[in-house]
SERO-4910 file (N, C-alpha, C, O; in steps of 0.05 Angstrom, whole numbers):
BEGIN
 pado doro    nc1    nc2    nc3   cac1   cac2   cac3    cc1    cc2    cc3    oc1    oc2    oc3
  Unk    A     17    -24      0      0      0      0     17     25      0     38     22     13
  Unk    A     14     48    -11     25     67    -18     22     82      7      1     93     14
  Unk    A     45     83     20     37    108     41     28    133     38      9    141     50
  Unk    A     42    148     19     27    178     13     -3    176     12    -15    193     25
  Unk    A    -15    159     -1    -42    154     -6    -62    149     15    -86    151     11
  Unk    A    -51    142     35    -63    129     61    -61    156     79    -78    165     94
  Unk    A    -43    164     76    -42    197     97    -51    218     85    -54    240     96
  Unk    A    -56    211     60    -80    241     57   -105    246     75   -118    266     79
  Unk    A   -109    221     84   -140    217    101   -128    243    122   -146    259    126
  Unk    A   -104    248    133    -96    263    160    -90    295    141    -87    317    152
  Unk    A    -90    292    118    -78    319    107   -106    340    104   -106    364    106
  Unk    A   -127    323     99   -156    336     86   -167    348    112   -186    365    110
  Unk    A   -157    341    137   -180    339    156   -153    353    175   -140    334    182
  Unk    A   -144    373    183   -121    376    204   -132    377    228   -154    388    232
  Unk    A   -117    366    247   -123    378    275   -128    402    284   -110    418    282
  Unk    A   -158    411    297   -159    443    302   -168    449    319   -171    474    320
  Unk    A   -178    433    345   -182    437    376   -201    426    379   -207    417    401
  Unk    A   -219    421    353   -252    415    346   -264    394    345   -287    390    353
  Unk    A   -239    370    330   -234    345    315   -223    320    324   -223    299    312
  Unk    A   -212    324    352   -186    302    361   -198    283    352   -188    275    331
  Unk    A   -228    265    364   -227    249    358   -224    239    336   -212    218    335
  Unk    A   -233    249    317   -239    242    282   -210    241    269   -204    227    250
  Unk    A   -187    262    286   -164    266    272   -148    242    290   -129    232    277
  Unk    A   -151    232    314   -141    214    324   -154    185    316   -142    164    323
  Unk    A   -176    183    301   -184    157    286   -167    149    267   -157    127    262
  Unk    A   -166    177    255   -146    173    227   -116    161    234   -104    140    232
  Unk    A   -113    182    240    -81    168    256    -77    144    260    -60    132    248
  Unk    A    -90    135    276    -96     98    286    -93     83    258    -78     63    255
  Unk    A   -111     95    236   -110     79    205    -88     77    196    -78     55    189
  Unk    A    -72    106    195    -43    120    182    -27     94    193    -20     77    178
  Unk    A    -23     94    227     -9     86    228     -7     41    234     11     25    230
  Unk    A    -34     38    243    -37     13    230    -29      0    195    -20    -22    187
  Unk    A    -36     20    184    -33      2    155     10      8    155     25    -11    150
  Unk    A     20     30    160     54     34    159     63     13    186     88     13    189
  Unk    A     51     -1    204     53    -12    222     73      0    250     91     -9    265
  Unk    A     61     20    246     81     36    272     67     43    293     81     52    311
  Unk    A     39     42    298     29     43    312     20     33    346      0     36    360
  Unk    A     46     23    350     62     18    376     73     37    388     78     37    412
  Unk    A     78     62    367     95     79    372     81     99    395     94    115    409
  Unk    A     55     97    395     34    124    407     27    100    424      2    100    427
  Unk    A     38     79    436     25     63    463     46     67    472     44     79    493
  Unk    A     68     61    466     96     51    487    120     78    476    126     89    455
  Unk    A    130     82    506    150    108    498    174     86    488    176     62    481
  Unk    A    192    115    494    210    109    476    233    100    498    240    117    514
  Unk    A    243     77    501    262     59    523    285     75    527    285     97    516
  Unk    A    302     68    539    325     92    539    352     74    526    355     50    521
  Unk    A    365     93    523    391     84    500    405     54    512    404     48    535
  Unk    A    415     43    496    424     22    510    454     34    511    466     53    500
  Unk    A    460     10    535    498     14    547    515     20    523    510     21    499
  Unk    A    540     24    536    562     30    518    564     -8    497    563    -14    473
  Unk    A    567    -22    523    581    -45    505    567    -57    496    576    -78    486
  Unk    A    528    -48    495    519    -68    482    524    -73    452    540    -59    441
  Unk    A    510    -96    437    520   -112    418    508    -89    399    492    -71    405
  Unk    A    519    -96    377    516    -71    349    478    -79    345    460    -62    345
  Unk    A    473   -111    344    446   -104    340    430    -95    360    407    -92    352
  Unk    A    434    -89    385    410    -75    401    413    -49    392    392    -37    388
  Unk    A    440    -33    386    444    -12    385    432     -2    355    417     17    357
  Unk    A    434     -9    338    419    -17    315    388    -17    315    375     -4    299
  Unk    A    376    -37    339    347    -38    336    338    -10    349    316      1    345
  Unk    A    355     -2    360    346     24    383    345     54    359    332     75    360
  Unk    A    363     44    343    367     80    326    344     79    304    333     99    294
  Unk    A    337     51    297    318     42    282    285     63    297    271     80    287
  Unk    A    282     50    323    267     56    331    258     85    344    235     91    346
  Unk    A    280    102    352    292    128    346    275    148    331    260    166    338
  Unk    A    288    130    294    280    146    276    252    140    265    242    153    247
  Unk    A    240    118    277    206    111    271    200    125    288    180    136    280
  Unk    A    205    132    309    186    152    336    192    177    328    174    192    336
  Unk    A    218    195    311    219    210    298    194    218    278    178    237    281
  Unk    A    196    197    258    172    199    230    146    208    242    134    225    229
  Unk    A    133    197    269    110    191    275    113    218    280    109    237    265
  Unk    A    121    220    306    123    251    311    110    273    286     88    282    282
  Unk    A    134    278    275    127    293    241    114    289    236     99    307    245
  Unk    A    103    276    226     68    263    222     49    275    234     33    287    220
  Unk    A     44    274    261     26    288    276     41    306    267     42    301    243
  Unk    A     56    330    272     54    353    268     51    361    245     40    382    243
  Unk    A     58    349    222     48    363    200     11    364    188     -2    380    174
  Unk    A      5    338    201    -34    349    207    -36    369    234    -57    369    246
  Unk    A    -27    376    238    -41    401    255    -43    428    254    -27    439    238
  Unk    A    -59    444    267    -58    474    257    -30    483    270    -23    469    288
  Unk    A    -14    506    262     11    523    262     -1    526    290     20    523    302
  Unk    A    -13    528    303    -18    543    335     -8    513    356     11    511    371
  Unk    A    -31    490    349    -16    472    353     12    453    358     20    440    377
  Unk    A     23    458    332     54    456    327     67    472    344     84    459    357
  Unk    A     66    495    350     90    507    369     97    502    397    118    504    410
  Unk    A     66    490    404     61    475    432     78    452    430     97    451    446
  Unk    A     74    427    409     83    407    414    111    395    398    122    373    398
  Unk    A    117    421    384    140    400    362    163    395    381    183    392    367
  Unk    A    170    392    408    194    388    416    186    360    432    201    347    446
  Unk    A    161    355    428    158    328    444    155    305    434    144    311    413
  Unk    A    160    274    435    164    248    414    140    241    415    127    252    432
  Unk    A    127    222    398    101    220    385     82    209    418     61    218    428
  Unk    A    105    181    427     85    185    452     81    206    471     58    212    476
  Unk    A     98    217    480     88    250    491     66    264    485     48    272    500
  Unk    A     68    267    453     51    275    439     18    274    444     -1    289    448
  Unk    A     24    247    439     -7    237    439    -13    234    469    -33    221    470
  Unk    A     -6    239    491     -9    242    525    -18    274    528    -38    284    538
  Unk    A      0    282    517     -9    316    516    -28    327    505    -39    347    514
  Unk    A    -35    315    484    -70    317    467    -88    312    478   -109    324    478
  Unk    A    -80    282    493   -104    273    506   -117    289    536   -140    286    547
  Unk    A    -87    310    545   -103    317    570   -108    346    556   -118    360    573
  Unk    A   -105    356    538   -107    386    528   -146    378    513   -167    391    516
  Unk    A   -142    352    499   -181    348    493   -196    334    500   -213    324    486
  Unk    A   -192    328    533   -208    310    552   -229    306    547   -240    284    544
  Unk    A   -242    333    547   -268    339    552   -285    320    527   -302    303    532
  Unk    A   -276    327    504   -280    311    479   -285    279    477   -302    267    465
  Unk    A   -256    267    499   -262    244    503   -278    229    521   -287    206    518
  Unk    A   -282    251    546   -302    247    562   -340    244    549   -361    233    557
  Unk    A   -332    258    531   -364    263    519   -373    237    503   -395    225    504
  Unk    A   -346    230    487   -351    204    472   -355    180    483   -370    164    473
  Unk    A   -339    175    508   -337    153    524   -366    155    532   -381    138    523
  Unk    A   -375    177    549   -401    175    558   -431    168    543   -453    162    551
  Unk    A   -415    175    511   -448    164    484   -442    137    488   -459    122    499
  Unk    A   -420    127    482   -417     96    476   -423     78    492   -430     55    484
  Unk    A   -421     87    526   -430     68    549   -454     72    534   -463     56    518
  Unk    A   -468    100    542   -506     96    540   -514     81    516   -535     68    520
  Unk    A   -503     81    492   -517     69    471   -509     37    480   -526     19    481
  Unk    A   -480     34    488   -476      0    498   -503    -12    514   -515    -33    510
  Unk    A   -507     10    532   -529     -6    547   -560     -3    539   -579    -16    548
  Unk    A   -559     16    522   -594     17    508   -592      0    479   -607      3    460
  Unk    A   -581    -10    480   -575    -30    449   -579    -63    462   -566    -75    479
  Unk    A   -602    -71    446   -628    -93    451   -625   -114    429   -627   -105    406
  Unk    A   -622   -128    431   -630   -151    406   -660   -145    389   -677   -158    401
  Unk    A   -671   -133    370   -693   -124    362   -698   -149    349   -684   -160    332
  Unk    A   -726   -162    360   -735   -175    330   -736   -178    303   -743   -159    290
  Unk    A   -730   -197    293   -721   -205    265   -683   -200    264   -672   -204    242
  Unk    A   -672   -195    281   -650   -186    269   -635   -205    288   -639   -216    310
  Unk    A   -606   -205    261   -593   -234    263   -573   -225    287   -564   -203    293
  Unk    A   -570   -251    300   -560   -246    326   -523   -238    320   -508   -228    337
  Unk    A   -517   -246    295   -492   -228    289   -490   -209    285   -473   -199    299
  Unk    A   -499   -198    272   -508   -167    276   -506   -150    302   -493   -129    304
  Unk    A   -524   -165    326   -528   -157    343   -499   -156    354   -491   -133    358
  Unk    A   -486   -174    359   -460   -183    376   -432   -160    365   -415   -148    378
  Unk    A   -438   -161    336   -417   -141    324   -416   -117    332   -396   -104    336
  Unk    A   -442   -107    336   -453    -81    338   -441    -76    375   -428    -57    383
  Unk    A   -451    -99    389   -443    -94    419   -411    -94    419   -399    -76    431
  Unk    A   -401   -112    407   -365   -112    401   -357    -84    393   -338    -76    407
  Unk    A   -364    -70    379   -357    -46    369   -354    -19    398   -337     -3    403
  Unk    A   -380    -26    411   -380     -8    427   -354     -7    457   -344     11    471
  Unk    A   -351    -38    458   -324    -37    474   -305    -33    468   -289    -21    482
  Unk    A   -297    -44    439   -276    -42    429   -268     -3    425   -245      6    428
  Unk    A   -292     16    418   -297     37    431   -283     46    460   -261     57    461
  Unk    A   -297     40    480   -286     40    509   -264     35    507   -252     54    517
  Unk    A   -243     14    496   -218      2    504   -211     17    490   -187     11    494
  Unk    A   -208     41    466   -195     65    453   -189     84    469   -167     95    473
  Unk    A   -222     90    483   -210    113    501   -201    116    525   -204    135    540
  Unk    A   -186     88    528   -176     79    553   -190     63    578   -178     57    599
  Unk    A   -217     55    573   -237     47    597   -240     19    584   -258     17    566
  Unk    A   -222     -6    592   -235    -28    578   -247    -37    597   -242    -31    620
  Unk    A   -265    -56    590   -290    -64    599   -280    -95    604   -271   -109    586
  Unk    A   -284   -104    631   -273   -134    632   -281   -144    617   -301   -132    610
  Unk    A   -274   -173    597   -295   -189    587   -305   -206    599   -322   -213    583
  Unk    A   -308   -220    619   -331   -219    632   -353   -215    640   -371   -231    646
  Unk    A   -353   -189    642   -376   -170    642   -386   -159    625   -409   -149    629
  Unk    A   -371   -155    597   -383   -153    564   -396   -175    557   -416   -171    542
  Unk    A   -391   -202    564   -398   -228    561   -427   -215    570   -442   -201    557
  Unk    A   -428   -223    594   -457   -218    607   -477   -199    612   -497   -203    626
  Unk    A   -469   -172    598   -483   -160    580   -490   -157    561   -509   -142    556
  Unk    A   -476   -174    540   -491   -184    509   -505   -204    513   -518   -211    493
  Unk    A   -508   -219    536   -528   -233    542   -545   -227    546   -560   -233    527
  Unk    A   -559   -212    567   -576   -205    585   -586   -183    561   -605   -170    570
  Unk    A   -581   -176    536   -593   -160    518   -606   -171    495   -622   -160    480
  Unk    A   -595   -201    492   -610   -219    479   -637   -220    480   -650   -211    500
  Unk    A   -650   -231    458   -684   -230    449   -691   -247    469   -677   -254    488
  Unk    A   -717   -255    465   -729   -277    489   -729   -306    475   -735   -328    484
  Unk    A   -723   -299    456   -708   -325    442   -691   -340    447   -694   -364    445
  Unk    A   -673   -331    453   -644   -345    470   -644   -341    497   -624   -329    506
  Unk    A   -668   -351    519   -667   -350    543   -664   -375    553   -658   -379    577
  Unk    A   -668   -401    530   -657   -426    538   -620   -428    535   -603   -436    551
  Unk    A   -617   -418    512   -587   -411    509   -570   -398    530   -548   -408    536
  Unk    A   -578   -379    539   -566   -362    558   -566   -387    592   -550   -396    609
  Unk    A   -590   -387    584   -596   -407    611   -563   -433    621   -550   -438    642
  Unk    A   -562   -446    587   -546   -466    591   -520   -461    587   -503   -478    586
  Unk    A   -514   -433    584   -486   -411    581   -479   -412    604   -459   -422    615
  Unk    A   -499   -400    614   -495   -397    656   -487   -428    660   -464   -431    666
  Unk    A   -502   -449    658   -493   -468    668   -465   -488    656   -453   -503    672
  Unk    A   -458   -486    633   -440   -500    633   -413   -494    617   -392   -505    620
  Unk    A   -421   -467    597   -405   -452    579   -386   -425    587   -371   -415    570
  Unk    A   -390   -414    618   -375   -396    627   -356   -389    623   -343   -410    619
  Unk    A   -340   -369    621   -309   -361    615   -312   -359    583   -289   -365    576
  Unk    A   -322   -355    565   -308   -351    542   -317   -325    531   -337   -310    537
  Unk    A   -293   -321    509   -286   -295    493   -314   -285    482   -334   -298    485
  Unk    A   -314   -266    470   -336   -250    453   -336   -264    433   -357   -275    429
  Unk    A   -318   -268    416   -316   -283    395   -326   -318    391   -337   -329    373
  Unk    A   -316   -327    415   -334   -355    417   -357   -353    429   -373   -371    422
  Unk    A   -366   -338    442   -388   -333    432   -413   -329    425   -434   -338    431
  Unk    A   -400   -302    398   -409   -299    378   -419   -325    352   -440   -327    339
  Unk    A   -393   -343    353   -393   -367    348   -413   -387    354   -420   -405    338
  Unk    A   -423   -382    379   -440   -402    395   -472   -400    385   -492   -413    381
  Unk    A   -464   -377    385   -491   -357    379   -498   -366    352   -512   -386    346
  Unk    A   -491   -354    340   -485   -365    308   -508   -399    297   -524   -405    280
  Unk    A   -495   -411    317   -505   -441    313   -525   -448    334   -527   -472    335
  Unk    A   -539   -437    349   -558   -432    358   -579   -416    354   -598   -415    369
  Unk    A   -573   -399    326   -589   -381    310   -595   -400    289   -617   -399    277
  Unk    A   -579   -418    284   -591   -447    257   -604   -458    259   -621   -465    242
  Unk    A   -601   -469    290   -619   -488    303   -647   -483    308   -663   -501    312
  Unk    A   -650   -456    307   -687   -445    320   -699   -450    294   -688   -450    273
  Unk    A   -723   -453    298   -749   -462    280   -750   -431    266   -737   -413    278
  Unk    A   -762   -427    248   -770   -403    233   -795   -395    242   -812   -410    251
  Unk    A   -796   -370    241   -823   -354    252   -839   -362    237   -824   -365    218
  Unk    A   -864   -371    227   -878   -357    202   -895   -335    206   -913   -331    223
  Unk    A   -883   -317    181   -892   -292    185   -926   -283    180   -938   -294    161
  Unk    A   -937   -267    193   -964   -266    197   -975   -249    167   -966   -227    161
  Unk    A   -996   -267    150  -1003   -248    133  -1025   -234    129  -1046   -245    134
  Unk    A  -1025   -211    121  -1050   -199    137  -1064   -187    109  -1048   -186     91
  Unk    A  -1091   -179    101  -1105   -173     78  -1121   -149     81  -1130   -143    103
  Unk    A  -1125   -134     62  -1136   -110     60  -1162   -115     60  -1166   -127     39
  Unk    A  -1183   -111     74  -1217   -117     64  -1230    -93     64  -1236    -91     88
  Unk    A  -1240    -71     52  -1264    -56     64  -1240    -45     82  -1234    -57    102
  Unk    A  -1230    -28     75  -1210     -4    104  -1208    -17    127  -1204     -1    146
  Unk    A  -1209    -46    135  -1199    -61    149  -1176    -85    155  -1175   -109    148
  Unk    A  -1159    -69    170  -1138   -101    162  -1140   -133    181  -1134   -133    205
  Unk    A  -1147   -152    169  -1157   -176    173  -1134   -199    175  -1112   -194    164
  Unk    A  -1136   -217    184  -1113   -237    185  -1124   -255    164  -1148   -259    165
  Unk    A  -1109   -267    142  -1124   -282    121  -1132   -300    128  -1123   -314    146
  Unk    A  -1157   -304    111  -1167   -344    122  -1183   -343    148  -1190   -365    158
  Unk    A  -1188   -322    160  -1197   -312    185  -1225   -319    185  -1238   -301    175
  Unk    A  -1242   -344    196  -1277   -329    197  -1278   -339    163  -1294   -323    152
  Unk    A  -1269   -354    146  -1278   -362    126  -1276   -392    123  -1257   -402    134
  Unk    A  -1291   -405    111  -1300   -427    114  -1279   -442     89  -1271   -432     68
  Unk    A  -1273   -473    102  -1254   -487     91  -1262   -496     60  -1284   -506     56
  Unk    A  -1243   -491     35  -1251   -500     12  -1245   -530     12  -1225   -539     22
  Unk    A  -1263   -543      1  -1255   -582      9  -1240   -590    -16  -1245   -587    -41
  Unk    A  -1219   -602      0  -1190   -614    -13  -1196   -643    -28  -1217   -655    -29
  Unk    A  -1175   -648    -36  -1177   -672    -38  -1189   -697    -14  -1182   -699     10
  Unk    A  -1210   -717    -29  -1211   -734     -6  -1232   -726      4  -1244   -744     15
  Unk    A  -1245   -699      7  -1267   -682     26  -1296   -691      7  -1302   -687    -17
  Unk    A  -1307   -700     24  -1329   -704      2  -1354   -686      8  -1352   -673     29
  Unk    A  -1383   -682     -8  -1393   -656    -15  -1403   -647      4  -1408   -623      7
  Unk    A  -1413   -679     34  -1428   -674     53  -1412   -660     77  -1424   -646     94
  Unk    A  -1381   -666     78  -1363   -650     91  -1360   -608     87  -1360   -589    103
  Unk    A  -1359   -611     62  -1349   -586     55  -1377   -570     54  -1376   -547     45
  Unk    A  -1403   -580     63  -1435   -575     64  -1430   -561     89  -1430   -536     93
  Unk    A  -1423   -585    112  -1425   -573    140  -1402   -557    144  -1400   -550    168
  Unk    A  -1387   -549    132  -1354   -539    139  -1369   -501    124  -1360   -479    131
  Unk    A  -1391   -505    105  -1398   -476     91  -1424   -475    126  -1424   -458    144
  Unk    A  -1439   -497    124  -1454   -479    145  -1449   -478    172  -1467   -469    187
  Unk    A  -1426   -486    182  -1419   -480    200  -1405   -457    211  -1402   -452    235
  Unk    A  -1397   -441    187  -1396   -415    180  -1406   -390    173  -1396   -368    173
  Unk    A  -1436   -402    162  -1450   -387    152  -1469   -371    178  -1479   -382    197
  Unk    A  -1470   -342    171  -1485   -334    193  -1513   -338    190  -1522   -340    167
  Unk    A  -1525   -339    207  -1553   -348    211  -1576   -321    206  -1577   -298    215
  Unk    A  -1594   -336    189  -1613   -311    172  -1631   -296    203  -1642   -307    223
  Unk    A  -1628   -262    193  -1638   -249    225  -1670   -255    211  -1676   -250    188
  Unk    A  -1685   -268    232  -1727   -273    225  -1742   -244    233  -1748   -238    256
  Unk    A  -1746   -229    212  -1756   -200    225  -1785   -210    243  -1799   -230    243
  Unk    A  -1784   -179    259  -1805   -182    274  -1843   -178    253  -1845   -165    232
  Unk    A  -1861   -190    263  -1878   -187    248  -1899   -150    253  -1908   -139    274
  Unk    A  -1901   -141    226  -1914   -117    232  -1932   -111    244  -1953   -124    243
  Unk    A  -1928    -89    259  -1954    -84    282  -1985    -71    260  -1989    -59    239
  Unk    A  -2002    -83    281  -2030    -71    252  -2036    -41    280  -2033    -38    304
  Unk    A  -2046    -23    254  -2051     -1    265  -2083     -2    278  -2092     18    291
  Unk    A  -2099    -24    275  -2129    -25    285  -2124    -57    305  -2126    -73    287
  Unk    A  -2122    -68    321  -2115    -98    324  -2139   -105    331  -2140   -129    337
  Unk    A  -2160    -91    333  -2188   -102    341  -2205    -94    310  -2226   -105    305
  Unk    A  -2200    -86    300  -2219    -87    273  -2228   -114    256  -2247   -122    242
  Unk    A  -2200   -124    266  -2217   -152    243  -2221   -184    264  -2225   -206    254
  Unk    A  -2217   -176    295  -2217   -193    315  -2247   -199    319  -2265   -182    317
  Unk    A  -2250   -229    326  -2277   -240    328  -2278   -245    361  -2261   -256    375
  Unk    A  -2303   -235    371  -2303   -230    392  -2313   -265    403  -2324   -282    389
  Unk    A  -2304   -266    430  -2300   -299    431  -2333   -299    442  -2345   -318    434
  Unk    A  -2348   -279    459  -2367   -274    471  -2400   -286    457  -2418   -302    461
  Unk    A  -2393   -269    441  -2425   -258    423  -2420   -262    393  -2437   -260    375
  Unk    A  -2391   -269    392  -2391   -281    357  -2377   -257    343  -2356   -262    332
  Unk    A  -2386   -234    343  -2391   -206    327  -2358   -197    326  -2342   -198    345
  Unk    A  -2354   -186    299  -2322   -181    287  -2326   -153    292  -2342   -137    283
  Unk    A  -2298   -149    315  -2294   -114    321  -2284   -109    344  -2271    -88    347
  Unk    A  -2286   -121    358  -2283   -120    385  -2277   -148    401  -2289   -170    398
  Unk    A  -2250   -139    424  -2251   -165    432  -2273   -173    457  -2293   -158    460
  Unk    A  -2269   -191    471  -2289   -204    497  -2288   -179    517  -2308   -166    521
  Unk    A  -2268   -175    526  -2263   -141    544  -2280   -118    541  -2286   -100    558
  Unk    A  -2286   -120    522  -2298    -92    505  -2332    -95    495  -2349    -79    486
  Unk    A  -2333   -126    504  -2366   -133    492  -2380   -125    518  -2375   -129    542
  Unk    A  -2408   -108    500  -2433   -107    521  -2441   -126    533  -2439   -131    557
  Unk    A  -2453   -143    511  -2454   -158    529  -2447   -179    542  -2461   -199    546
  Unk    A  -2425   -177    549  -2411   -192    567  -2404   -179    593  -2402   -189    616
  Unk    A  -2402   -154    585  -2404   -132    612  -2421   -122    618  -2420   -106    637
  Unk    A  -2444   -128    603  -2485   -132    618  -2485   -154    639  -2494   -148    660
  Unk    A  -2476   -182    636  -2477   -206    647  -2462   -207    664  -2472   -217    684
  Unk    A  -2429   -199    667  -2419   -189    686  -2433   -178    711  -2430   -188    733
  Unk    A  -2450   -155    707  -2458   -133    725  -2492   -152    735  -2503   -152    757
  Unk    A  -2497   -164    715  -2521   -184    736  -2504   -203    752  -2509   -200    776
  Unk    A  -2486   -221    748  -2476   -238    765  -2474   -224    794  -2484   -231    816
  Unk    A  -2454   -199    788  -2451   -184    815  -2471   -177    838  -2470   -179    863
  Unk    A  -2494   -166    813  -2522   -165    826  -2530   -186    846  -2532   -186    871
  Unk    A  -2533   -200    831  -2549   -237    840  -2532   -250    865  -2539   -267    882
  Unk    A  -2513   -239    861  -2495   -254    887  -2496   -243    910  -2491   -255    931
  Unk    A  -2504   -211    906  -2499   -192    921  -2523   -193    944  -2519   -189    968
  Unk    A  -2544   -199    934  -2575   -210    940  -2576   -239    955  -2587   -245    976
  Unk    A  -2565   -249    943  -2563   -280    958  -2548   -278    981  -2555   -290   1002
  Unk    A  -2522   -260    979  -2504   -260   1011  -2525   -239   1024  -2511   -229   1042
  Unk    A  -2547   -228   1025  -2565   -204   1037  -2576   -222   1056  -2575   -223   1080
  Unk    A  -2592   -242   1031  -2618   -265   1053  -2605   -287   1075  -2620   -302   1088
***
């Protein structure tokens, strides 16, 4: 890989009080792909003795002039205000002195990445690799800006964020799979995402501005084998039942009623004379007999 080409990423974007982190991402790239990137973790050892052997003395001037390069490097992405502060110090200095001059910066970032670490859920439908990568990212996050996160306790928070799907899995993690890496796993996970049955997904139908679950409340079409007297009771066992209206009220109900009394059409027994003439003698007649 062409180095010039790889450090334009630090040339486009300079350091300006505003940026560390974005300009210290870059850097990490710059100097991972030139493989010097040891140089901004570990200082610089001190000279070896007079009599040591030509190759320590050798590996040391070697290493010298790579903590030199790096150096330059950072300073030539940075603004001229920058540079006057730092060009007399070696790349690890460097990057110690940045870090306490844009704390605040790193303080802010550290503090998104816990909260999203811990509001980040296994969502339904989504593949549990996904999920695991996504939680890997956010420590591997933390362990940038110096706060690594035991793995142990990353372990058992990508658990405990898992769907309710893997609550038998998790269950037999606890019991017999303890101690292992993110990566196994992720692994584990993986092949216990093969193993689960498939959802089937729910299909649902447009009817009349209502949405319906298909096949819902509709009566079975007869298959093979179903014969006519099956698929008879299978329609009316579904069929709703005819409403029997009420019968119309008549606006006269004694007009065409035959009176049970005296025979005569018009009137019922209630309403006949004479039946309420004969009435009023009975009363009479009795009334006379309880007298004597």
């Amino acid at each position: 890989m062409n180095n010039s080409s790889i450090r334009s990423i630090l040339e486009k974007e300079k350091l300006n009080g505003n940026n560390f982190l974005d300009w210290y991402r870059n850097l990490r790239i710059v100097l991972r792909a030139e493989q010097k990137f040891y140089h901004l973790e570990e200082a610089l050892p001190e000279a070896p003795a007079a009599n040591a052997t030509a190759a320590v003395r050798n590996a040391y001037t070697r290493r010298c002039n790579e903590q030199q390069e790096v150096a330059c490097l950072m300073l030539a992405s940075m603004i001229p205000e920058l540079q006057k502060n730092l060009e007399n110090l070696a790349a690890f200095d460097m990057l110690r002195e940045l870090k306490v001059m844009f704390e605040q910066q790193a303080e802010q970032e550290l503090f998104d990445t816990v909260k999203s670490f811990h509001a980040c859920k296994q969502e339904e439908g989504q593949s549990v690799s996904s999920y695991v990568m996504k939680m890997k990212g956010y420590l591997d996050q933390m362990d940038r800006l110096g706060y690594p996160m035991p793995q142990i306790l990353g372990v058992s928070l990508i658990l405990t964020s898992l769907s309710k799907d893997y609550d038998q899995f998790v269950q037999n993690y606890n019991m017999h799979s303890m101690g292992k890496t993110i990566a196994e796993l992720h692994n584990m996970l993986k092949l216990a995402e093969k193993g689960m049955p498939k959802k089937a997904p729910v299909v649902l139908a447009i009817n009349k501005g209502r949405i319906q679950k298909k096949n819902k409340g509709k009566p079975l079409a007869p298959g093979k084998g179903q014969g006519k007297g099956k698929a008879q009771l299978a329609q009316l066992a579904y069929a709703p039942k005819p409403k029997i209206p009420p019968p119309a009220k008549k606006e006269h109900p004694a007009k065409d009623t035959v009176c049970h009394h005296c025979g005569v059409v018009g009137h019922w027994r209630r309403n006949c004379a004479a039946y309420l003439e004969g009435l009023k003698k009975n009363k009479a007649s009795g009334a006379s007999t309880s007298g004597n």
